[in-house]
N, C-alpha and C positions, 0 to 999 in steps of 0.2 A: 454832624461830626464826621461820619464816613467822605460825607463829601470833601470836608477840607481835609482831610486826611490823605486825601488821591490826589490833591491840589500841591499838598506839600510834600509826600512823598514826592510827585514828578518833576517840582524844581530842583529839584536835588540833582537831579541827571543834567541840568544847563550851564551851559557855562556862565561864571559869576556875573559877568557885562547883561546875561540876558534876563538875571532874575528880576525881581521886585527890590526897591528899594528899599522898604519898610517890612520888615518881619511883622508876621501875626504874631499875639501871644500867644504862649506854648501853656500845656495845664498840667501840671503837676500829675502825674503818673498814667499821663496821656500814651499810649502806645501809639510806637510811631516803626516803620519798618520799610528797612532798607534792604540792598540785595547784600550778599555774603561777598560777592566783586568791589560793593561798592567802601564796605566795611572794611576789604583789606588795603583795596585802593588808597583810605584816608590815611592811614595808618603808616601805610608804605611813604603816603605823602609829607606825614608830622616829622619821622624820620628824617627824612631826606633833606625838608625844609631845614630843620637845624642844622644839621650838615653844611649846608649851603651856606644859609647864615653866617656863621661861625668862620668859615673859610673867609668868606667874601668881607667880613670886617676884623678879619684877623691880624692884618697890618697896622690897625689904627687903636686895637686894643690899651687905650688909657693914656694914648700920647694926644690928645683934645681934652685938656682940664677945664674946666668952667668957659667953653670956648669949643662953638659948631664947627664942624668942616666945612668951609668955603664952598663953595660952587665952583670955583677954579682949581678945585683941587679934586684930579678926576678920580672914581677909583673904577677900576679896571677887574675883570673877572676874563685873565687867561688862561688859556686851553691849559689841563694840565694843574691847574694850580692847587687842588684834592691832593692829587695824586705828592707834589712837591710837598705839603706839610706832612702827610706822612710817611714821608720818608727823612725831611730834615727838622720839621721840628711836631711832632706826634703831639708830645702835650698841649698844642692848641686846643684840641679836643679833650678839654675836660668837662666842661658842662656835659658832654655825652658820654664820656666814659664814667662818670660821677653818676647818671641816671644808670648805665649799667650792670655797673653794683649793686644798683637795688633789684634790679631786673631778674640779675642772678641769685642774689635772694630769695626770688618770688619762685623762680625754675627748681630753686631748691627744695624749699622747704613749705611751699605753698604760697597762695592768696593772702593765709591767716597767719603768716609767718610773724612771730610777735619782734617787740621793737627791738632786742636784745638783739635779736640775728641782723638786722638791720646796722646797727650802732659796733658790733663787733668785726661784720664786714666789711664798713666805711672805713673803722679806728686802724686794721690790718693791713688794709691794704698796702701794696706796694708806692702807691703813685703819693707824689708831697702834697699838701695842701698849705690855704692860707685864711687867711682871713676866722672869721665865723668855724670855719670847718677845719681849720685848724685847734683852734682853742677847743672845741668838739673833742676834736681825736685825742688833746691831750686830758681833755676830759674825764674822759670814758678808759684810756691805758693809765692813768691813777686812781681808779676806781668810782668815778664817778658816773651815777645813769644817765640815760633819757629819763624824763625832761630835763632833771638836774642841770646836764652839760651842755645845755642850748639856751638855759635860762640865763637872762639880763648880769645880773649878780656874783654868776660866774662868768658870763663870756663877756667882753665888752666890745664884740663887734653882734650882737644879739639881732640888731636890725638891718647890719651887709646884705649883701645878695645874693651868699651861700643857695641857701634852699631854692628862690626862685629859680636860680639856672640849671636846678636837677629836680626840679617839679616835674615837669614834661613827660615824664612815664606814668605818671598818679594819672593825669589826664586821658592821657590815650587808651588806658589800658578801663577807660570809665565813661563809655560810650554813649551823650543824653545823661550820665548818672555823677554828678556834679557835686552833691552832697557824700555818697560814698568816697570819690576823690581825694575830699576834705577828710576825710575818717583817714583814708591813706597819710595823708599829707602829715594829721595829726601824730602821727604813731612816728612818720621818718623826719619831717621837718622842725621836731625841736628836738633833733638831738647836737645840732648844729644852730640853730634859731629859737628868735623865738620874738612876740608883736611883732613887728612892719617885716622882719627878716620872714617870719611865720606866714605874715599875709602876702609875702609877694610869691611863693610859692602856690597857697592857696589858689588867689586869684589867677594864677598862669593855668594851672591846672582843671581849674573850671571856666576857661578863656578853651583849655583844648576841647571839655568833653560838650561845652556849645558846639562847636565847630562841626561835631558829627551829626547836626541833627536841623541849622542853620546856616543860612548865607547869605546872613546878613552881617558884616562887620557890626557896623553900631549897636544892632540888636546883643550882639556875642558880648561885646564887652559891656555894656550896662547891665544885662541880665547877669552878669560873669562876678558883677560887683553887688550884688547881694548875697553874694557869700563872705561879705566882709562885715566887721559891725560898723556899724551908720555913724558913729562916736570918734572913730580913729581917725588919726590925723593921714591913715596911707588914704583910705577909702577917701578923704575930702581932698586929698591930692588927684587922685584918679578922675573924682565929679570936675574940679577945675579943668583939667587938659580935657575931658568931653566938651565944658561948656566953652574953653578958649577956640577947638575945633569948631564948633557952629558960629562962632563969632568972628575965627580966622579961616574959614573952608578952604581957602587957595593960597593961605601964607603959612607954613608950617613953621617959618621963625619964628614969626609973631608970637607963636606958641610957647615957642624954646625960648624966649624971651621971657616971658608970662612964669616960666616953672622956675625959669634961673634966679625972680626977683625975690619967689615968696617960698621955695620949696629945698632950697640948696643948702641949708642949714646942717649940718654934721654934727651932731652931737656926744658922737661915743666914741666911733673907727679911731681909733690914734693916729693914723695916718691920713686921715680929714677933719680932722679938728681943730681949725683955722687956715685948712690949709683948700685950695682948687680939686684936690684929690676927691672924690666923691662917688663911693663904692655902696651906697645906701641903698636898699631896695625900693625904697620909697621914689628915691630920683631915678634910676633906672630902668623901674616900673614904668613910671612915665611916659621914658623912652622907648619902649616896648609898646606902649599903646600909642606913641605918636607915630613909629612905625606902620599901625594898623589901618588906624583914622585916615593918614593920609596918604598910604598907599589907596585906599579904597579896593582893595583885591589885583592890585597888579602888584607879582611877586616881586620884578626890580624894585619898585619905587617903594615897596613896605619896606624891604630889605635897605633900602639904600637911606630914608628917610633915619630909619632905626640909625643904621652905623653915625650918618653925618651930626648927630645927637651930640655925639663924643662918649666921656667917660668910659664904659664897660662896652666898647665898642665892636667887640665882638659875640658875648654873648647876648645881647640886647636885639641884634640881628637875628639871633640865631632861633630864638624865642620866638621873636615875630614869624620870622620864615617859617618855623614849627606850626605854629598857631594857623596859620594862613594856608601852609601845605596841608594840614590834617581839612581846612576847609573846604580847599578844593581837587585833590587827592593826586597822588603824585602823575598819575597820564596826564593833567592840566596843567601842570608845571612846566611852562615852556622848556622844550630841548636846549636854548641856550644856556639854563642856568642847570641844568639835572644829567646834561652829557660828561660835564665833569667828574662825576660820580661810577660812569662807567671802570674807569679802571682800580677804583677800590672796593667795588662793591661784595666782593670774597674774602679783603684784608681784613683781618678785627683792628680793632681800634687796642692803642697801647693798652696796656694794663689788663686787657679783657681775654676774653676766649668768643669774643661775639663782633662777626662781621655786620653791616648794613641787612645782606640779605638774610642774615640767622637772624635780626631783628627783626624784619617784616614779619617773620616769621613765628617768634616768641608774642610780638605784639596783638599778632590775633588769637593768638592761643589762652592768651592771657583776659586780652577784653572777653573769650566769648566766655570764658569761666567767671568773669566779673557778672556781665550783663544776666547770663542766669542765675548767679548766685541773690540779682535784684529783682526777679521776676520775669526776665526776658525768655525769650526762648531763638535757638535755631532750628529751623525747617525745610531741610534740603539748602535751595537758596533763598531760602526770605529769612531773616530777622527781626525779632519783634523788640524793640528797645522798649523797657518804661523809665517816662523821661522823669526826671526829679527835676524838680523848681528851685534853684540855688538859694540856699539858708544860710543865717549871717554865723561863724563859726564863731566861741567864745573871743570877749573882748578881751585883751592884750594890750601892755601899752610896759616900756623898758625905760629907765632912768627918768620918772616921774620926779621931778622937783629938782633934779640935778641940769647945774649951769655950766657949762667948760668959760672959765674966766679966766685961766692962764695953760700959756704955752711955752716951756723954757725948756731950754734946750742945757744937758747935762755935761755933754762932752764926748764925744765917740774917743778919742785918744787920752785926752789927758788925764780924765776921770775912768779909766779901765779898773773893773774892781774888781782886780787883785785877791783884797783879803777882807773890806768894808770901807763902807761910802754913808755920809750921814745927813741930810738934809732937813729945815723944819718950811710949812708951807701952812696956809691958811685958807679954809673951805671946807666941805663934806664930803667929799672925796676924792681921788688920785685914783690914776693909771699911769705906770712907769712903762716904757714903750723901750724895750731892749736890742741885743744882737749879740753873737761872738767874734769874736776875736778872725775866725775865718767862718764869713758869714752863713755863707753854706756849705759848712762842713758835712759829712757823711760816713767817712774814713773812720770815724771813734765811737766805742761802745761808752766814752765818760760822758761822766753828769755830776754836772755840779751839786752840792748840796749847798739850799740857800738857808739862813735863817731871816725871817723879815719880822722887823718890832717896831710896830708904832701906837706910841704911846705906852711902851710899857707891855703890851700884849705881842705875844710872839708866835708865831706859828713856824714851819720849817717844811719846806717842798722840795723837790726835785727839776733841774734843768738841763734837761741833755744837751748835750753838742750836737747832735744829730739834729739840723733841721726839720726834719719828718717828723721828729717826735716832739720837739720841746714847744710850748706855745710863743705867739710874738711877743707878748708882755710879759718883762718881769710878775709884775705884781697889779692887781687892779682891787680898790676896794671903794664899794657904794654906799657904805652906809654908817659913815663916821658922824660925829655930832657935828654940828658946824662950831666950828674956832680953829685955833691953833694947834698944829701936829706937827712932833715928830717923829721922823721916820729913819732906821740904822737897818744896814742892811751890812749882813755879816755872809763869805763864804767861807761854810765849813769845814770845804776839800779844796781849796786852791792848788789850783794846776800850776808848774813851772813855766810849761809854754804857752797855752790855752788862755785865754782871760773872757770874762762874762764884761762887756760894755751897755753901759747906760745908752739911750739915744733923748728921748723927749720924753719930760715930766708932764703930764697936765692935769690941771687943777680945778675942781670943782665945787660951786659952792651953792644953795639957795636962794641967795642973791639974787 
């Protein structure tokens, strides 16, 4: 044991090109010990890598629907280009300012800081949200908790790709210790999520805290994925693109061909539910491990493979980059892609009070109170990690039985509802997919009062005009009988100027 333990420690110090191809198996609470240089090294690297990421597919962010980026279609990484989005357009960086937030959480109120503080930090925040983390935030500012407001039944984008893209701090901050990660994960990723939404976060985060302690890509991401249950359809998404990889080594199409025929199915997001749009954790996952596979450790070509994916095309990069910099730590990070970084590396990112380097910074402060908190220890410069062996987190699984069989469109103009709007539809359940009148309003502290009656049962909520605050759906309901409904929808405070608009109905049934 001593001896491979001296074998594996010293490949740690080579550069990727010159390790071993094949990882040895790691043993469950095997202590393994690195230098305190090289721990912050990785850290600095994870950082950085998302950074990168995120920048370098930030131009292409969801303009590729069901459809790769060409080869002829270059993308380019200009001098300066960091430094340009934050200054003209900052919220690029949400997947990292989103991780933040927790971050500052953690500076707060500790390690142990319970979910509350988590879910009240995220819901307050200043910056807008969408998707998953939106429906969340409205969640949680109408009284609803974690799990509650991540759970399927309330959110209907439950399996988005919310959490995966603010996982990334559960990971680094869980060094070898992959199972506490998932304890993280569990406490902050369903207040937003919840199955495949749930597991893409998981899996990212035990995709990081591999990375500290291996270097081997393939080994990272296969070990990475027993932390999922063996049952879910994300986990038999993931085994596909590994087994399409040894099948395509040299065509990374092939691949994205292969995910597009059998994995692209949209079943909840209202804004992919028949449509190219495809913001699912499950398909972006994907993307994120084709990134990995087939850069093989060279950071353009992870980063780049990621982007020309399409869909979430920038944080899919950003992910991989993360994943791949915390592996090989940021001094191995070619100067072409991490010079960019020099001239922000004292600005905080919007929304925050935390620059790049106060995160190098927070990041080991943090892992090294994780890693003893699991047994590890620091001494002087050596670190003793004890490794946990990735365990499948509970199974999960969101709109079990429900079909999306129709998609009608209501009327953004002619159907504006005024004062009620009355439709009858046939299925097991509905999400009405809304807007206002001035879509992204800000300016007004008004909110509608809705009342929504189908079948006779009525309930009565609240819908701000404040983007920030209101969720993107009207109304979502999972768990009607199957037949015939109808649905009236009454506003109790109609605005003279203001109008609450319908967008797309869709309809779900057993069937």
């Amino acid at each position: 044991m001593k001896k491979y333990l001296f074998y594996f420690v010293s490949i740690l110090s080579l550069p990727l090109c010159a390790q071993v191809k094949k990882q040895n198996a790691l043993v469950d609470k095997q202590s393994i010990s690195i230098s305190k240089a090289s721990l912050q090294d990785k850290i600095k690297g994870g950082w950085a890598g998302q950074t990168i990421g995120v920048t370098y597919g930030g131009p292409y962010e969801f303009h590729y629907l069901g459809t790769l980026i060409n080869d002829y279609q270059k993308i380019t990484w200009p001098e300066g280009q960091v430094k340009r989005y934050f200054d003209l357009e900052p919220g690029l960086y949400d997947d990292i300012y989103m991780d933040l937030s927790f971050v500052d959480v953690i500076e707060k109120y500790g390690v142990d800081a319970p979910a509350d503080s988590f879910a009240n930090a995220f819901a307050n925040a200043a910056y807008p949200l969408w998707h998953a983390n939106q429906t969340g935030r409205y969640n949680i500012l109408n009284g609803m908790k974690a799990p509650a407001s991540g759970y399927w039944k309330n959110n209907p984008h439950a399996d988005d790709i919310d959490f995966q893209i603010e996982a990334d701090f559960a990971g680094l901050m869980h060094p070898g210790m992959g199972n506490s990660a998932s304890l993280l994960c569990d406490k902050v990723g369903h207040i937003m999520n919840y199955g495949e939404g749930y597991y893409g976060g998981v899996y990212v985060a035990n995709m990081y805290s591999l990375a500290f302690v291996s270097n081997d890509i393939n080994f990272v991401v296969s070990e990475a994925l027993k932390s999922i249950p063996e049952k879910s359809k994300y986990r038999q998404c993931m085994q596909d693109v590994i087994k399409w990889h040894k099948q395509y080594p040299n065509d990374w199409k092939k691949s994205w061909f292969e995910i597009q025929r059998k994995w692209t199915e949209d079943i909840a997001c209202p804004e992919g539910v028949f449509m190219p749009f495809d913001i699912s954790a499950r398909v972006n996952s994907a993307y994120v491990l084709m990134g990995l596979l087939y850069g093989q450790g060279d950071f353009g070509k992870t980063v780049e493979v990621a982007t020309r994916c399409g869909q979430d095309a920038d944080c899919n990069p950003s992910t991989a980059g993360g994943i791949l910099g915390a592996m090989l730590g940021f001094d191995k990070i070619p100067d072409y892609w991490k010079n960019n970084l020099k001239e922000v590396a004292d600005r905080n990112f919007v929304y925050t009070n935390i620059s790049l380097n106060r995160m190098y910074e927070l990041g080991f402060k943090h892992a090294s109170q994780m890693l003893q908190r699991n047994g590890g220890s620091i001494n002087g410069d050596k670190i003793t990690i004890i490794y946990q062996q990735p365990k499948p987190v509970a199974f999960e699984e969101s709109f079990a039985g429900l079909h999306p069989v129709k998609r009608k469109w209501l009327g953004w103009n002619s159907d504006e509802v005024k004062d009620s709007y009355e439709f009858d539809f046939e299925g097991n359940g509905l999400t009405i997919h809304s807007g206002m009148s001035n879509e992204w309003g800000t300016t007004t502290n008004y909110s509608f009062r809705v009342e929504m009656d189908v079948d006779g049962k009525k309930e009565q909520f609240n819908m701000p005009y404040n983007f920030r605050l209101r969720r993107n759906e009207l109304y979502s309901n999972f768990e009607l009988a199957e037949g015939k409904h109808t649905v009236k929808i009454k506003i109790l405070n109609p605005d003279k100027i203001a109008s609450l608009q319908l967008k797309d109905l869709i309809v779900y049934s057993n069937k």
